[in-house]
C-alpha positions as CSV (number, residue, x, y, z in Angstrom):
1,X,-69.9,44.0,-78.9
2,X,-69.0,46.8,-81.3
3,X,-65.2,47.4,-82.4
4,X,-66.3,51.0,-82.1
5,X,-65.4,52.4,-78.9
6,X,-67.7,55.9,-78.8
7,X,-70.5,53.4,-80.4
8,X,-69.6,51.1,-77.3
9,X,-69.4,53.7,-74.7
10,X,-72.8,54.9,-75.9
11,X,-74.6,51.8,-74.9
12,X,-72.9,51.2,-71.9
13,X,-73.8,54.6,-70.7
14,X,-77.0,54.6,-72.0
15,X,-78.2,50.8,-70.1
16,X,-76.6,51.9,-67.3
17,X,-78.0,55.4,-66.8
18,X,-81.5,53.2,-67.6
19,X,-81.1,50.8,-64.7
20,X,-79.6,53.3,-62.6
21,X,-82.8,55.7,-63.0
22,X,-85.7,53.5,-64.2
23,X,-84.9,49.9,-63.2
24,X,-85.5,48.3,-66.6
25,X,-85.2,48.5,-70.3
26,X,-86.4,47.2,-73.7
27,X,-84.1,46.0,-75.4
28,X,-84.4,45.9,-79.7
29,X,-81.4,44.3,-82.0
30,X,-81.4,41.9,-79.7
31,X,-79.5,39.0,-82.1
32,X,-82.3,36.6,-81.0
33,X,-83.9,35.1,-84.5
34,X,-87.0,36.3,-86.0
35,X,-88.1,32.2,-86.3
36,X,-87.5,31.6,-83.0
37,X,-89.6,34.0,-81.7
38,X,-92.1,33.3,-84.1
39,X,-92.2,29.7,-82.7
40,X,-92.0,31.0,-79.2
41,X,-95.2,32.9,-79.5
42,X,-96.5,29.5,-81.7
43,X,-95.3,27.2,-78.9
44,X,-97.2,29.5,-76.0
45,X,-100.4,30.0,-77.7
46,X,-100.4,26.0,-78.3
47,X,-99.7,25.4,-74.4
48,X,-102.3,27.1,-73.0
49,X,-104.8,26.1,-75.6
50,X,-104.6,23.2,-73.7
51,X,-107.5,21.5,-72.1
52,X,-107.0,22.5,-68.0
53,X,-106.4,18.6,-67.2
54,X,-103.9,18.3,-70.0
55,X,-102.1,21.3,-68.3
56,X,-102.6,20.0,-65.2
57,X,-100.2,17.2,-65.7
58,X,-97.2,19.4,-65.2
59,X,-98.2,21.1,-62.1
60,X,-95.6,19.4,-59.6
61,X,-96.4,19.5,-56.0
62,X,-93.9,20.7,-53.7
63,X,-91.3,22.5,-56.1
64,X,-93.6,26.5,-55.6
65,X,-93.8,26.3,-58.9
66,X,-90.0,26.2,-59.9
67,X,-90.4,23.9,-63.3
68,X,-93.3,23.0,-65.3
69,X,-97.1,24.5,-65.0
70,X,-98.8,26.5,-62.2
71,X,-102.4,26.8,-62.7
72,X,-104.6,30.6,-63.1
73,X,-105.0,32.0,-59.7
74,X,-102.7,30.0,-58.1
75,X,-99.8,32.4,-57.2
76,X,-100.6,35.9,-55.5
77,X,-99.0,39.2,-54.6
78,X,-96.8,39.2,-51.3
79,X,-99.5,40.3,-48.8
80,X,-102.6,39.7,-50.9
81,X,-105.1,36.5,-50.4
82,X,-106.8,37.1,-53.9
83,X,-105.0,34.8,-56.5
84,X,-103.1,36.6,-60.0
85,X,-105.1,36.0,-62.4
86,X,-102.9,34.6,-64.4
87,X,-101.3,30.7,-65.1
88,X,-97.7,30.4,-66.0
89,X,-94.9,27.7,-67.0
90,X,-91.1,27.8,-65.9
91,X,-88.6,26.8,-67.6
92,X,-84.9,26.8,-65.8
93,X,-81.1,26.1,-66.8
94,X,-80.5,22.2,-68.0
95,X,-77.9,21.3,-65.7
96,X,-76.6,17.5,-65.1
97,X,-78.9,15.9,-62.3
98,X,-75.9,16.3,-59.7
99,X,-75.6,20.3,-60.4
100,X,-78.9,20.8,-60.0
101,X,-79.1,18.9,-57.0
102,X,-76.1,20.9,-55.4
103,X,-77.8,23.5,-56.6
104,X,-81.4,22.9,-55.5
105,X,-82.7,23.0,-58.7
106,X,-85.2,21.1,-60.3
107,X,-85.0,19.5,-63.5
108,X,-87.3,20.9,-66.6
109,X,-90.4,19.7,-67.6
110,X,-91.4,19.7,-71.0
111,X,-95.2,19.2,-72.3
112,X,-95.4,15.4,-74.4
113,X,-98.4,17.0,-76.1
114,X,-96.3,19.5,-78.3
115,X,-93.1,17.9,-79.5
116,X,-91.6,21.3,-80.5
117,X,-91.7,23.2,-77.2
118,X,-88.7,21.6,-75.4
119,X,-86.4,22.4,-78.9
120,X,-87.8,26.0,-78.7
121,X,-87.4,27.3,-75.3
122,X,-84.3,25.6,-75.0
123,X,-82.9,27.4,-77.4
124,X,-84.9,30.4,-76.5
125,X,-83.5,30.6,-72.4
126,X,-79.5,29.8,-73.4
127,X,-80.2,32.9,-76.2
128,X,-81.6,34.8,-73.3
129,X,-78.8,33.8,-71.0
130,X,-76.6,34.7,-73.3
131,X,-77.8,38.4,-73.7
132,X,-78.4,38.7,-70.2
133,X,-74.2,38.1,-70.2
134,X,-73.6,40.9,-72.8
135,X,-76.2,43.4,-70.5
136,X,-74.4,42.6,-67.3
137,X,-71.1,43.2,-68.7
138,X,-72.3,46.9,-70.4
139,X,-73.5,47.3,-66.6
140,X,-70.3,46.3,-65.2
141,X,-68.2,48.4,-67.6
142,X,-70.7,51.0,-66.5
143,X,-69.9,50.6,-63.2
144,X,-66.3,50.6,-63.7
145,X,-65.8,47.3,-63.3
146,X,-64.1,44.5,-65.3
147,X,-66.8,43.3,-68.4
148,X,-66.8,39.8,-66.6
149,X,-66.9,41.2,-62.9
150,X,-70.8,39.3,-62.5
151,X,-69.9,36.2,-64.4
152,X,-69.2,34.8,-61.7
153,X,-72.3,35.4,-59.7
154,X,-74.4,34.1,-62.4
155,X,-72.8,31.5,-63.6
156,X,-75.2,28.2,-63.8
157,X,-77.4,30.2,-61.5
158,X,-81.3,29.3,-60.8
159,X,-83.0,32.1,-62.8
160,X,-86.0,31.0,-64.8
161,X,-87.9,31.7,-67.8
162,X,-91.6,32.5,-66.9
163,X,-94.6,32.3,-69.7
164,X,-97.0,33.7,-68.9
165,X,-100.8,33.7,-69.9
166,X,-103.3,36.2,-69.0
167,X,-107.0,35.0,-69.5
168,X,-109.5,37.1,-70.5
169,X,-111.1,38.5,-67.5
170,X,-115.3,37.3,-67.7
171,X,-116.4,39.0,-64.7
């Protein structure tokens, strides 16, 4: 987003030479705001604080887990019979109810019990949609390719936002 071109250039080398010989990065001056992640980490701590049959509420049959809770040990590695030991909500893209069905999407589900959590992680998955735009255009330009050359490809696309909660491990 910088006006300066060399500072420009720099970061669109540098993320690209990162995916190109790690596969990831972390990212910091990331624009999203210091309250909203505060109230993210707030917001997840008072989910799965949550009695289990509370939680249990939002686990939706049939969907593998696309929107709303899925329960510790539930989900496993590819090839593995053990389950993660983990539990995990998704959150996806708010689209009207005719998108997502074109799309094969299913609607979110929010938690009644906590009336901030729907304001927060909406907010939270547009400003990570957002910045997941700005990324793939450095790796475009990387590429050699127009800024908006994956737009396209992404636009109103199913990706989710996973929160994850690791238990302690008793045994």
């Amino acid at each position: 987003l910088s006006d300066d071109p060399a500072r420009k250039q720099k970061f669109v080398n540098e993320i690209g030479k990162a995916y190109e010989e790690i596969g990831f990065v972390a990212l910091k001056g990331h624009f999203l705001d210091d309250k909203l992640v505060e109230g993210l980490y707030s917001e997840v701590r008072n989910f799965f604080n949550l009695p289990l049959e509370t939680k249990a509420k939002y686990e939706i049959p049939g969907i593998g887990g696309q929107r709303g809770y899925v329960s510790f040990g539930k989900e496993h590695a590819k090839g593995r019979s053990a389950g993660d030991l983990k539990e995990f909500w998704h959150i996806g893209r708010d689209l009207p109810q005719e998108q997502l069905q074109q799309a094969r999407m299913h609607p979110n589900i929010w938690p009644q019990e906590l009336p901030e959590f729907q304001a927060v992680f909406t907010q939270l998955y547009q400003d990570f949609d957002r910045l997941g735009e700005r990324i793939l255009s450095a790796i475009a330009l990387y590429l050699g390719k127009q800024a908006d050359f994956f737009k396209p490809s992404v636009h109103n696309g199913n990706s989710v936002l996973r929160l994850l909660h690791y238990p302690p491990v008793q045994a």
